[in-house]
C-alpha positions in Angstrom: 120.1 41.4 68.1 120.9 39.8 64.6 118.7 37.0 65.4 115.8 39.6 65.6 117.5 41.4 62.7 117.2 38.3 60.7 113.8 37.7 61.5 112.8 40.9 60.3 114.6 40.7 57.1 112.9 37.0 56.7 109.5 38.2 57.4 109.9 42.1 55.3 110.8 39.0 52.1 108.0 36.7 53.2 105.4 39.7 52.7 106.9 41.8 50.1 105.2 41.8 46.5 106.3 39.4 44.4 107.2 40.0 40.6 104.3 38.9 38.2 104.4 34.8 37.8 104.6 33.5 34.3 101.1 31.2 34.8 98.3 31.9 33.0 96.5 33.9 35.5 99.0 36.9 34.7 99.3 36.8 31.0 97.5 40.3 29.7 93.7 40.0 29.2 93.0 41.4 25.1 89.7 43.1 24.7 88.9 44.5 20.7 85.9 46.7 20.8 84.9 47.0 17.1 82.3 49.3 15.5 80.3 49.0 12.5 80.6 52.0 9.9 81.5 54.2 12.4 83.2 57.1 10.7 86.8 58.7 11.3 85.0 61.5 12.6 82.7 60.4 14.8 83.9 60.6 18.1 85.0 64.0 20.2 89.0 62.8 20.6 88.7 62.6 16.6 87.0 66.0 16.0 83.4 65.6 16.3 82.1 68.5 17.4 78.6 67.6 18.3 78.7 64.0 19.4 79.4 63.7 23.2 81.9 60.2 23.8 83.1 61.3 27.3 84.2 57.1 27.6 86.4 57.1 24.6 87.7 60.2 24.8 88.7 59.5 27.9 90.5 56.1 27.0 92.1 58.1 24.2 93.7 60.4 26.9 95.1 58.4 28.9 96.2 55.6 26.2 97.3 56.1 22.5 95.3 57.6 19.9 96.1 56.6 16.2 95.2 59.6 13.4 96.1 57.3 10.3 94.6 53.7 11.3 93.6 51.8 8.9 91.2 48.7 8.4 92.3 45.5 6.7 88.8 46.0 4.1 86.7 49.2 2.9 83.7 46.5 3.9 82.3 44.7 6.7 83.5 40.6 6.0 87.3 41.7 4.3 87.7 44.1 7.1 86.9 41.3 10.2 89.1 38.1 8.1 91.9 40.6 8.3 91.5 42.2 11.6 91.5 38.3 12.7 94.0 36.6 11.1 96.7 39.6 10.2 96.3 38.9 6.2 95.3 40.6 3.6 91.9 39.4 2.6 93.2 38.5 -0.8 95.5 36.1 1.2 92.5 33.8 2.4 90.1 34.0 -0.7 87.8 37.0 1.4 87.4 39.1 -1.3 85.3 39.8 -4.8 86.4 40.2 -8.2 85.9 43.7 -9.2 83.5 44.2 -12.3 84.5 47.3 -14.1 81.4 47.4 -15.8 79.4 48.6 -13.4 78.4 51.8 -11.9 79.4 53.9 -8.2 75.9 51.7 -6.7 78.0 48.7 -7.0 80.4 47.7 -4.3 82.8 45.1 -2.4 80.6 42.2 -1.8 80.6 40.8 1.8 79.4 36.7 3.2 75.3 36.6 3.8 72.6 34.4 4.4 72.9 32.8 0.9 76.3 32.0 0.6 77.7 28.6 1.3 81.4 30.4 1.9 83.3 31.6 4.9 86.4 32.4 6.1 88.8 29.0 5.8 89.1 26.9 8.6 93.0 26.8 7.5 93.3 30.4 8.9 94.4 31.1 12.0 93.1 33.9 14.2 93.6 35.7 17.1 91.5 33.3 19.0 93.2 30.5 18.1 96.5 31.4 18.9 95.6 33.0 22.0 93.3 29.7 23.0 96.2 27.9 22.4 98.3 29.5 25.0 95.6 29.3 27.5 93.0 31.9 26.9 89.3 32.0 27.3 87.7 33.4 24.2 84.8 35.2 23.1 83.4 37.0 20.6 80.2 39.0 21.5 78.1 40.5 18.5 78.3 40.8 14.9 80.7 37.7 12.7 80.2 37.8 9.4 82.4 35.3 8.0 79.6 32.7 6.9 76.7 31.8 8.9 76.9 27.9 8.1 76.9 26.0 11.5 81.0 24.6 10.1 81.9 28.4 9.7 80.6 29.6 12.6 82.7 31.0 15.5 83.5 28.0 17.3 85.1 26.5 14.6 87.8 29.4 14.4 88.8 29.0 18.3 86.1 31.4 20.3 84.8 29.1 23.5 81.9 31.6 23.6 79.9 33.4 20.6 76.6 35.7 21.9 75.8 38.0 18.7 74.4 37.9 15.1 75.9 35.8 11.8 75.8 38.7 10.0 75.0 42.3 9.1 71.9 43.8 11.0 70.4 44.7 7.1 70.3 41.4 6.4 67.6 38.3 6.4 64.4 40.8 5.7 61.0 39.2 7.0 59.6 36.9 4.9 57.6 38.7 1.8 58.6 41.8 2.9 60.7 44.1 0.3 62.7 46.5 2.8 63.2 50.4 1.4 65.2 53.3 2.2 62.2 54.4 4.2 62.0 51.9 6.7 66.3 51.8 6.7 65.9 55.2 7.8 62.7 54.6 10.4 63.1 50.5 11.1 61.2 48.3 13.4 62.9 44.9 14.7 60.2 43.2 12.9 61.2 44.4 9.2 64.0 41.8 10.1 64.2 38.0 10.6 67.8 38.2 11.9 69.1 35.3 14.3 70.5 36.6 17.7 72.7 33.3 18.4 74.5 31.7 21.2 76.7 28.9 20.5 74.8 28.3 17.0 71.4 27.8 18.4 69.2 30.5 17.9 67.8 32.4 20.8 65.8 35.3 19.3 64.2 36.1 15.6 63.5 38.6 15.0 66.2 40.7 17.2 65.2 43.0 19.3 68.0 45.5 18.0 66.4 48.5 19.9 68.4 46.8 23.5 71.4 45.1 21.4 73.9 47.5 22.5 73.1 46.9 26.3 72.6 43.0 26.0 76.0 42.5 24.1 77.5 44.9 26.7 76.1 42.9 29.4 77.1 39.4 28.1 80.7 40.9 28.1 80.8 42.1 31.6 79.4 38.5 32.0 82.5 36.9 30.4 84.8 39.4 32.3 83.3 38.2 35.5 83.7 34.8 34.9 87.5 34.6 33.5 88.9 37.5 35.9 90.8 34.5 37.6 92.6 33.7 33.9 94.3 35.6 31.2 91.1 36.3 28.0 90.6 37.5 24.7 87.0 39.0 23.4 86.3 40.6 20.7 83.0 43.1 21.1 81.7 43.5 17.8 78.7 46.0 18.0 76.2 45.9 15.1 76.2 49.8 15.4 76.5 52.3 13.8 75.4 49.7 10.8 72.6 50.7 9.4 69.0 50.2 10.6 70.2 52.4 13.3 68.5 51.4 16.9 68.9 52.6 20.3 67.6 52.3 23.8 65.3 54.1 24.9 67.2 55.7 27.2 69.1 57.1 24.2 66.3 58.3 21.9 66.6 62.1 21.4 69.5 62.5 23.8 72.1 63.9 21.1 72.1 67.2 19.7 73.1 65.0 16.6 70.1 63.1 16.1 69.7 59.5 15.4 72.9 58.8 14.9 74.5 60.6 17.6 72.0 58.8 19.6 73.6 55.6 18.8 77.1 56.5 19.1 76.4 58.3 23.0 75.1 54.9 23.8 77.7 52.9 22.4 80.0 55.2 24.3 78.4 54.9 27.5 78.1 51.2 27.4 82.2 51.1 26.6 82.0 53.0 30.1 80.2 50.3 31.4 82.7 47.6 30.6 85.2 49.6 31.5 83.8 49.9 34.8 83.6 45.8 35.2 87.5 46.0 34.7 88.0 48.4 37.1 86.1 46.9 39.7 87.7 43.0 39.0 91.0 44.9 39.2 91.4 43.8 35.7 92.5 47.7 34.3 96.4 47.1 34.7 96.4 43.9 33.3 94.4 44.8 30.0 94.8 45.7 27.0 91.6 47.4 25.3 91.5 48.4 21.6 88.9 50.4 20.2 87.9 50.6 16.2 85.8 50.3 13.8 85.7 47.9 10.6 85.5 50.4 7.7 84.5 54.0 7.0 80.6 55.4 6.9 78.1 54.3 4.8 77.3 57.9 3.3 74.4 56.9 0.8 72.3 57.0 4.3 73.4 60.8 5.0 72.7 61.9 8.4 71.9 58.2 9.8 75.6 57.2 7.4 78.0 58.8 9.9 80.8 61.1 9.3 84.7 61.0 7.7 85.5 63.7 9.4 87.8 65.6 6.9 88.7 62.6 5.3 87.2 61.9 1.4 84.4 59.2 0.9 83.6 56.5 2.9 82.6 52.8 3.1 83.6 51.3 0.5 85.9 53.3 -1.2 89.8 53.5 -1.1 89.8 56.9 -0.7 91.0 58.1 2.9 87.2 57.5 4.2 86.9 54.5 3.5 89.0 53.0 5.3 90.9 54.9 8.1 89.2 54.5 11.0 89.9 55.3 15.3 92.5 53.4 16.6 92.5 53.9 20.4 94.8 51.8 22.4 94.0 51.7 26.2 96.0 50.0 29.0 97.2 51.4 32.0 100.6 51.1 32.9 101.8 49.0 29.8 100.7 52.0 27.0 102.6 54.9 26.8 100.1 57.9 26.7 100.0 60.1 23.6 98.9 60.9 19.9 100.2 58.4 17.3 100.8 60.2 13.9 102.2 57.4 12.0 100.7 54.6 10.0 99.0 51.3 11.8 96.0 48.7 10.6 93.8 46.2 11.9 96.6 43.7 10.1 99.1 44.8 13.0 96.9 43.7 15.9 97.7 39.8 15.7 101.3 40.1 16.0 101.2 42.9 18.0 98.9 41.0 20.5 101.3 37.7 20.1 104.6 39.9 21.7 102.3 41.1 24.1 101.0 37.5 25.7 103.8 35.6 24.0 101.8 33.5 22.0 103.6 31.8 18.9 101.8 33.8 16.3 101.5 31.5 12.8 105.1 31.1 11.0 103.6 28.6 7.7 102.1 31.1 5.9 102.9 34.8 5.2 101.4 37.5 7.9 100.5 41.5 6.6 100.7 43.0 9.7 103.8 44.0 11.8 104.5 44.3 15.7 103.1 47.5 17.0 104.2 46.7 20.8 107.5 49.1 20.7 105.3 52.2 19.7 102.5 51.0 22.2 105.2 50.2 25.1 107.8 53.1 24.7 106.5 55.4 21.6 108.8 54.5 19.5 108.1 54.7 15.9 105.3 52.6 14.3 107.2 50.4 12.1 104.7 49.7 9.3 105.1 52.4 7.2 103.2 51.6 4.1 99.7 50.3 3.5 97.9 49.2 0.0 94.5 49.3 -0.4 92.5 46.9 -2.2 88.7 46.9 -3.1 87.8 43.0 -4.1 91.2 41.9 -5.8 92.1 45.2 -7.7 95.2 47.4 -5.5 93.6 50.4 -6.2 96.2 52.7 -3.7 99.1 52.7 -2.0 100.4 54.9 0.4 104.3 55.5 1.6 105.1 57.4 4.8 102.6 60.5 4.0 102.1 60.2 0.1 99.2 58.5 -1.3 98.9 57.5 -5.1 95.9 56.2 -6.7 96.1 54.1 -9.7 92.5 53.4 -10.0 89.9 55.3 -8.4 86.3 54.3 -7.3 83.3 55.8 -4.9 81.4 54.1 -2.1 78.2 52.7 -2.0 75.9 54.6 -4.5 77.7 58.2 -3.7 80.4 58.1 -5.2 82.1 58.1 -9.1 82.4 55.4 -11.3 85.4 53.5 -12.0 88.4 55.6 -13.3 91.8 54.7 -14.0 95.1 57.3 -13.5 98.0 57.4 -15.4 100.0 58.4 -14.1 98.4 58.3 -10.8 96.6 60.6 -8.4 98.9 61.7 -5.6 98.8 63.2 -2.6 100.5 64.8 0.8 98.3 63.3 3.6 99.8 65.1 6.1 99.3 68.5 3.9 96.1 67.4 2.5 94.3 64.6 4.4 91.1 65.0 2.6 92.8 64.0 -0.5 91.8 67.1 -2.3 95.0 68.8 -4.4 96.4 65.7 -6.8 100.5 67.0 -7.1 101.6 64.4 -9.4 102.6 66.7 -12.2 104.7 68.3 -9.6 106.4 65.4 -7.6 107.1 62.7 -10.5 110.1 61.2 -8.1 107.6 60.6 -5.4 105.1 58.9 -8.4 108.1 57.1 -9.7 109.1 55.6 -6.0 105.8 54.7 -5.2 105.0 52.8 -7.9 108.3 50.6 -7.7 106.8 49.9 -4.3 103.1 49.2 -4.9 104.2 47.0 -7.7 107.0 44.9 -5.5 104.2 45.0 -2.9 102.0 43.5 -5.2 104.1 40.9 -7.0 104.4 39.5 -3.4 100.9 38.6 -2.6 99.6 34.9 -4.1 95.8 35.0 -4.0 93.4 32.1 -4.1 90.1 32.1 -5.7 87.6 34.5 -4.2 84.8 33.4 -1.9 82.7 36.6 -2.5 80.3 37.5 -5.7 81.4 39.8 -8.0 80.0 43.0 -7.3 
């Protein structure tokens, strides 16, 4: 009789589930989804009440939703060296100096095809530090952080790049002067752009029309292939950046036009990949994040996107330019709900490093702060102040929900010319998100504390010389 009892005990520990091993197949996969413009407001779970995003609404449901989550840069090549490497732009020399002499048309200036800068090889990113603990990398779409073969994705720890160098608008066809008009009705061929893979070129002009869908598809590709072992990718869609293109499946499907088109179908490919992870039985042992890298790009008006309520957009350091969605997505390690509190693209390399235990970089200074306790349990976020720059000029700063703005400037070509506060504009974002009702005269404790801050904030931050034009 205990014989027999034994043997079933032996054989119920023989087959029983085991806890997770340590290897590398079981560290947590990362996927970043990031968008290009997209507004605050463009997606249902953020208020849209036109644009159907049945995909992301549904990730925001049953993961975390972020309502003030902010980009590291009101532009696209600020925004991405921050998102990357957890540092303020002015930190690795990604930035501009700002001219005050010139007008609203002006803006942040960004890497293109005639720069010889990129984003230092010194920095480390995401992909580096996860590469280094065993990961498979990718990054699938849009870089922007030079387009020289030495500053390409490969040289900053990404085992696989499939995507473009840079912005969509860029590289015209030779002798060919591109206009709003043909912004706002392109072809493919008004562009010379390089679709790449690995650094050799594999398509010029880009068919942007099927980009969405190809991108999507080379990242179900790379899910397929590393389901066996822990990876990072980063998905870095071209769209919503202006020329707009879509599929077309997706012409005329949204009741909001052109643009909604693009956003459904940027939606319903996120379903797609999400689909992949399901079927690898990859959901429960990833986390997927879901952003974009800056506000709208309102001079385009319908085809520019939407702040929602928020003030402004790309390029500007009012509200719209630079809080964006923040959806968080992994079941069984992300405690549903709505996040209220203050997080940034800066937060997601150390909060990815406690979440793989990877040694995130300890020789240089990091801007971003662990996220994991809010994600895990919903604890309080514990950043709980952000500055925002434009080029090398803090033009904001925000603490818990006030905002004051020493200087103030619009985005690209629709907003106001460069104007300086004293004392600042200031602002209740929880009372007044859109940044409408300035109640300095009224609250000069709150102006008087927030300064102190902004200004030990900023006497903390060495900068190097800038890599961008002025603009």
């Amino acid at each position: 009789m205990r014989v027999a009892l034994l043997a079933c005990v032996i054989a119920l520990i023989a087959t029983a589930p085991r806890p997770a091993a340590q290897g590398r197949a079981e560290r947590p996969n990362v996927i970043v989804i990031l968008a290009d413009d997209m507004g605050y407001g463009d997606l249902g779970s953020y208020g849209n009440p036109t644009i159907r995003t049945p995909h992301l609404d549904r990730l925001a449901a049953e993961g975390q939703r972020w309502t003030s989550f902010y980009a590291g840069g009101p532009v696209c090549s600020p925004s991405r060296a921050a998102l990357l490497t957890g540092r303020l732009p002015v930190r690795s020399g990604v930035y501009g100096r700002e001219n005050p002499t010139t007008g609203a048309n002006s803006g942040p200036g960004v890497f293109g095809p005639s720069l010889p800068t990129g984003l230092p090889s010194s920095e480390v990113t995401i992909a580096e530090m996860l590469k280094a603990r065993g990961y498979a990398t990718a990054l699938i779409g849009k870089w922007h952080l030079g387009d020289r073969p030495e500053m390409l994705p490969s040289t900053q720890g990404f085992d696989l790049h499939f995507g473009l160098p840079y912005s969509n608008d860029m590289d015209p066809a030779p002798g060919l002067r591109v206009t709003r008009d043909m912004m706002l009705e392109p072809r493919s061929e008004y562009w010379a752009g390089r679709l790449l893979r690995n650094g050799e070129v594999v398509e010029r002009p880009i068919q942007q029309e099927t980009l969405t869908e190809r991108l999507t598809d080379e990242a179900i590709r790379f899910v397929d292939a590393n389901r066996r072992r822990p990876f990072f990718m980063l998905l870095a869609h071209p769209m919503p950046h202006v020329p707009l293109f879509r599929s077309k499946a997706f012409a005329g499907r949204s009741a909001a036009g052109v643009y909604g088109d693009v956003i459904e179908e940027l939606d319903a490919n996120v379903g797609r990949l999400i689909a992949a992870l399901r079927r690898d039985g990859l959901d429960r042992r990833t986390l997927v994040v879901f952003t974009s890298d800056n506000g709208p790009w309102r001079v385009y008006d319908q085809q520019g996107g939407s702040a929602g309520p928020l003030r402004d957009g790309k390029a500007s350091t009012w509200e719209g330019g630079y809080r964006v969605p923040g959806i968080f997505w992994a079941p069984g390690r992300v405690a549903p709900g709505t996040i209220r509190q203050i997080g940034a693209h800066l937060d997601l390399l150390p909060t990815i490093a406690a979440l793989t235990g990877a040694t995130r970089p300890t020789d240089r200074p990091l801007d971003g702060v662990d996220l994991l306790p809010t994600l895990q349990r919903g604890e309080p976020s514990a950043r709980t102040t952000f500055g925002f720059w434009r080029n090398d000029e803090l033009m904001a700063f925000r603490s818990g929900p006030w905002k004051a703005h020493w200087v103030t400037r619009g985005a690209y070509g629709r907003g106001e010319a460069r104007v300086e506060h004293d004392p600042p504009k200031l602002y209740h974002l929880d009372i007044d998100p859109g940044e409408q009702f300035d109640v300095a005269a009224s609250h000069a404790d709150v102006v008087a504390r927030l300064t102190a801050e902004m200004q030990q904030y900023r006497a903390s931050i060495d900068m190097p010389p800038p890599l961008l034009p002025v603009r």
